[in-house]
RODRENLO-577354 format. One line per 10 residues: number of its first residue (from 1); their letters; for each residue x, y, z of C-alpha. Coordinates in Angstrom, 2 decimals, always signed. Layout:
NUM = A = X,Y,Z; ...;
This chain:
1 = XXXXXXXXXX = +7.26,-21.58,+205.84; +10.06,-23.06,+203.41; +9.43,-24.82,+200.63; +8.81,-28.10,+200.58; +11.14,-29.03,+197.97; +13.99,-26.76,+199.83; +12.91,-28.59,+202.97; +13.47,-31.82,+201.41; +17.35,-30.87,+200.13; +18.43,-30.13,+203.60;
11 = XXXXXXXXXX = +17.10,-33.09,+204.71; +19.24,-34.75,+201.85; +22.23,-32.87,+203.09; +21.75,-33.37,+206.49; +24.67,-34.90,+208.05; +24.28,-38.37,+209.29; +25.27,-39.18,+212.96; +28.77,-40.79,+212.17; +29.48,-37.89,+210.30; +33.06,-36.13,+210.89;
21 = XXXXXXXXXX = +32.82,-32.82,+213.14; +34.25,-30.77,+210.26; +31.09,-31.77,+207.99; +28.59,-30.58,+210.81; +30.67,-27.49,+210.91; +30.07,-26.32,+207.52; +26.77,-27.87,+207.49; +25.96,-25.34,+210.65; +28.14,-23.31,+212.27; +28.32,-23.12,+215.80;
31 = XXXXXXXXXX = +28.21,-19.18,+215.62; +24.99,-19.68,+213.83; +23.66,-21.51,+216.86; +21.18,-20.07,+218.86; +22.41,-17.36,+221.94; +23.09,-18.99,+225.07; +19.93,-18.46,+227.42; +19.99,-15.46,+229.62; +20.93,-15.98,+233.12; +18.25,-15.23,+235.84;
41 = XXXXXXXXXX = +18.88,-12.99,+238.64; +20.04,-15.09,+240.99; +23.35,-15.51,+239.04; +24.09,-11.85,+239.53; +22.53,-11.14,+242.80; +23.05,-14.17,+245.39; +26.57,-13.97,+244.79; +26.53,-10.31,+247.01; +25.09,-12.43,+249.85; +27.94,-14.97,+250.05;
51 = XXXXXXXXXX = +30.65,-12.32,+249.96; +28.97,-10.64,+252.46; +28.42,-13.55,+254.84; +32.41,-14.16,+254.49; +33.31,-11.14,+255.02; +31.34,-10.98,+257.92; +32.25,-13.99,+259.87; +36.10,-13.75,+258.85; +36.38,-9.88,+260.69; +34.56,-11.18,+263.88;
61 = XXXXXXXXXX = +36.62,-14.33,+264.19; +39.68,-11.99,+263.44; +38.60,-9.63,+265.69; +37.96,-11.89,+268.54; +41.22,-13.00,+268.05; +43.72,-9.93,+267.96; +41.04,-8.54,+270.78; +42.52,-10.97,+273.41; +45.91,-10.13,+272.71; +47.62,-7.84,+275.11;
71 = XXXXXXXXXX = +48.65,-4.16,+274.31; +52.02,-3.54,+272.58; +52.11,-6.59,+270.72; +53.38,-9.07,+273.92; +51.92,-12.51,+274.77; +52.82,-15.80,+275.10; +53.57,-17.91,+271.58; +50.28,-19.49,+271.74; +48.57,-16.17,+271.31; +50.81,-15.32,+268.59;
81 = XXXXXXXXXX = +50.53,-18.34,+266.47; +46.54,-17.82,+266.94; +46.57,-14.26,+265.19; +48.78,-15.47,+262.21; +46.09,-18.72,+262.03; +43.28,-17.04,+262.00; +44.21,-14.41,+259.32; +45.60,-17.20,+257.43; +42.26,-19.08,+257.39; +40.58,-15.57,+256.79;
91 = XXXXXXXXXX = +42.82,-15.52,+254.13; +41.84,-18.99,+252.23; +38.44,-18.34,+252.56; +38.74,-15.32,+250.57; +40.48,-17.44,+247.95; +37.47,-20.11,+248.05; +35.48,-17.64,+247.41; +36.89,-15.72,+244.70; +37.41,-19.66,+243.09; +33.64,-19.88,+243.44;
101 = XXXXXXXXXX = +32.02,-17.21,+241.84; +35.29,-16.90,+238.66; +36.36,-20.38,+239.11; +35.89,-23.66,+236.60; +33.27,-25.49,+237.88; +32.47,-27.72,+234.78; +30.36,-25.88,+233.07; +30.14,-27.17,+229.34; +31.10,-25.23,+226.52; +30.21,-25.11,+223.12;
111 = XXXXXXXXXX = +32.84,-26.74,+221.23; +32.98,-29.44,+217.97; +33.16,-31.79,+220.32; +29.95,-30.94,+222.35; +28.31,-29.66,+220.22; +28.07,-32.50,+217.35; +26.11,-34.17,+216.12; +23.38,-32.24,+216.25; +20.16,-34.38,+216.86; +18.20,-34.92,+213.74;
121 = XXXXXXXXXX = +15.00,-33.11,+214.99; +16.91,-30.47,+216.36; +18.35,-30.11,+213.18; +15.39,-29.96,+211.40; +14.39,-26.71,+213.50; +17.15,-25.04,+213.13; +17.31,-25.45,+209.44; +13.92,-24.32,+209.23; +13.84,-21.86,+211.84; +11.44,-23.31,+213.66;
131 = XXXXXXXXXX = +10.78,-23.15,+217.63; +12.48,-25.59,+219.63; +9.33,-24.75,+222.71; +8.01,-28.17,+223.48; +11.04,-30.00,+222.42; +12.45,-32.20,+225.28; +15.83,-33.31,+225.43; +17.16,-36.10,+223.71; +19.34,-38.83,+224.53; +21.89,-40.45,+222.99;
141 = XXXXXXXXXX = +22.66,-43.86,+221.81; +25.53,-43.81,+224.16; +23.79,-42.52,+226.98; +24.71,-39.03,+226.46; +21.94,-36.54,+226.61; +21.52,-33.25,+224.10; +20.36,-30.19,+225.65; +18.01,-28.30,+223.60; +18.66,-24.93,+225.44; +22.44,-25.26,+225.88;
151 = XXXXXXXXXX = +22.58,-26.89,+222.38; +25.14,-29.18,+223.76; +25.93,-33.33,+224.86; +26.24,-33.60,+228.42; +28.05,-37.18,+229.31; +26.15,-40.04,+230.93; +26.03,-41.22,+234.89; +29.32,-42.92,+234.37; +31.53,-39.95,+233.38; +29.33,-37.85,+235.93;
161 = XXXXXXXXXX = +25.94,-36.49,+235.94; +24.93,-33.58,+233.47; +22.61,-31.07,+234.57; +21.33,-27.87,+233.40; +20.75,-25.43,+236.19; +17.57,-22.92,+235.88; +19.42,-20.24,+237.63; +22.96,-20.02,+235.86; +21.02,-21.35,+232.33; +23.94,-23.53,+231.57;
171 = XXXXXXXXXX = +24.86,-27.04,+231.75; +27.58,-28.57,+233.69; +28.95,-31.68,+234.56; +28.96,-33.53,+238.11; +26.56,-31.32,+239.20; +26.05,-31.38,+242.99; +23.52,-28.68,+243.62; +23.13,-24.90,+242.85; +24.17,-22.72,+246.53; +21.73,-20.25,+246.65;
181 = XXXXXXXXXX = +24.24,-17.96,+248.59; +26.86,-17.73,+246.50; +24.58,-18.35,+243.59; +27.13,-20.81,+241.95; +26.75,-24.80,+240.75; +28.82,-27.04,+242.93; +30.09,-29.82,+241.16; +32.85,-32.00,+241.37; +35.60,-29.07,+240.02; +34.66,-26.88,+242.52;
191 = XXXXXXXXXX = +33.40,-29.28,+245.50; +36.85,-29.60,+246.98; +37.06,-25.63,+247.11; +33.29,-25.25,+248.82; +34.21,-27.92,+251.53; +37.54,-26.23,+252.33; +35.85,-22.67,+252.72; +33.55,-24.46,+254.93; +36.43,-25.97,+257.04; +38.16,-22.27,+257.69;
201 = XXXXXXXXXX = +34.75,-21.45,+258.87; +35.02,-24.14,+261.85; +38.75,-23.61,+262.03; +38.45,-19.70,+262.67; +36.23,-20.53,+265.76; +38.11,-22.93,+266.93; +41.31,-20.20,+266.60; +39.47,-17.84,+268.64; +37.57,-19.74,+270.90; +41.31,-21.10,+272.01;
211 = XXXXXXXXXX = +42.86,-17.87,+271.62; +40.01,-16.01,+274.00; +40.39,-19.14,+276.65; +44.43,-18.63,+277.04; +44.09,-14.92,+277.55; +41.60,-15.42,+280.33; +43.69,-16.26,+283.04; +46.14,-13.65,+282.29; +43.33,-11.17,+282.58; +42.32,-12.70,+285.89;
221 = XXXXXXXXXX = +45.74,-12.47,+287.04; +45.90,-9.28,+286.00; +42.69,-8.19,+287.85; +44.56,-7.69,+291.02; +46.51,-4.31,+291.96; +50.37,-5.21,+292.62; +51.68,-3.66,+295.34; +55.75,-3.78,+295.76; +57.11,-5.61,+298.36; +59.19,-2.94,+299.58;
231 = XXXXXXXXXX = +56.10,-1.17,+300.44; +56.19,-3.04,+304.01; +60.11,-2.80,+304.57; +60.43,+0.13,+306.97; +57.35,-1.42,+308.72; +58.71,-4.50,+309.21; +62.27,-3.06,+310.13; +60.60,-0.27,+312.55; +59.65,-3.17,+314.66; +62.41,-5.50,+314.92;
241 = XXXXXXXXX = +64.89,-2.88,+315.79; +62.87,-1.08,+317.79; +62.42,-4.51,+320.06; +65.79,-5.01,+321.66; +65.51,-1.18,+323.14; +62.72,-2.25,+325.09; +64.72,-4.75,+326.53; +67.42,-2.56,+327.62; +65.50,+0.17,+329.69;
């Protein structure tokens, strides 16, 4: 344990709340923080389901699609314009996705200005290299709130909700919930992306389900053997010329 008397001069030196970033910064470092926590599994791992969901659904609503199309390319326009739509909204799902699991989705850094002040308790520990285990987080005057795990202020309800998630082990803001398949926070920066990813889903079936119902009745038409008119010419022509030399005998 530290000395008393040591204990009491970093108390005196302890920077006040009001205090000017640059004074907590030499006063403690943010590199001298303590790590980040580790991230549990589910970080690393549910992200494989989502992917594979994706890429799932996006090759049978493809495939359904350029399926119905007749061979060598031909079709009407409405078949057309339904193969380039439903790569295209294969296409922006893919980019959802990718946005997702690499994408900003206001996660809070450590910074000056998240970072400090440091809480006086917390601040205490540190100094004295104490365990912060049992320490709950505190809030701020201004209705901030200081993570004890992150090590940094998440804003209050009005400048949207801060929340640290168990399963990424990192605080964000606007926090929505955390998907369990793509193992990701939603929040408000990345809400707009999940939604649209969503939409391509319903707008793929939609593609093929209309794609599939205008190539029906040209397979039903097509069903049928064609045989060429000029199959019953010399039939036809057999008997009408054949009917005025009746007459004459």
């Amino acid at each position: 344990h530290e000395d008393p008397l040591a204990a009491a001069e970093h108390l005196q030196c302890l920077p006040g709340p009001s205090a000017p970033d640059d004074e907590w910064e030499r006063f403690m470092p943010i590199r001298d923080l303590p790590p980040l926590p580790a991230r549990r599994c589910g970080y690393y791992v549910e992200p494989l389901t989502g992917v594979f969901v994706v890429t799932l659904i996006s090759a049978m609503l493809v495939g359904l699609t350029v399926s119905v199309m007749p061979s060598g390319g031909s079709g009407d326009d409405a078949l057309r314009i339904s193969r380039i739509l439903v790569w295209v909204w294969a296409i922006i799902a893919g980019h959802c996705v990718l946005y997702l699991l690499f994408g900003p989705n206001g996660e809070i850094r450590r910074s000056k200005q998240t970072c400090y002040p440091i809480p006086d308790e917390v601040a205490r520990r540190l100094r004295k290299d104490e365990s912060l285990l049992g320490l709950r987080n505190i809030t701020g005057a201004d209705g901030k709130s200081f993570c004890v795990r992150c090590f940094v202020w998440r804003p209050g309800t009005s400048e949207g909700s801060g929340h640290h998630c168990d399963t990424c082990q990192r605080c964000v803001t606007g926090f929505d919930h955390h998907c369990g398949v793509f193992g990701r926070c939603i929040t408000n920066g990345n809400m707009p992306c999940f939604y649209t990813m969503i939409a391509m889903f319903f707008a793929g079936a939609v593609t093929a389900g209309f794609a599939s119902s205008m190539a029906a009745p040209t397979r039903s038409a097509g069903s049928y053997d064609y045989v060429p008119t000029s199959s019953f010419a010399p039939t036809t022509t057999d008997h009408v010329t054949s009917a005025p030399a009746q007459f004459l005998m």
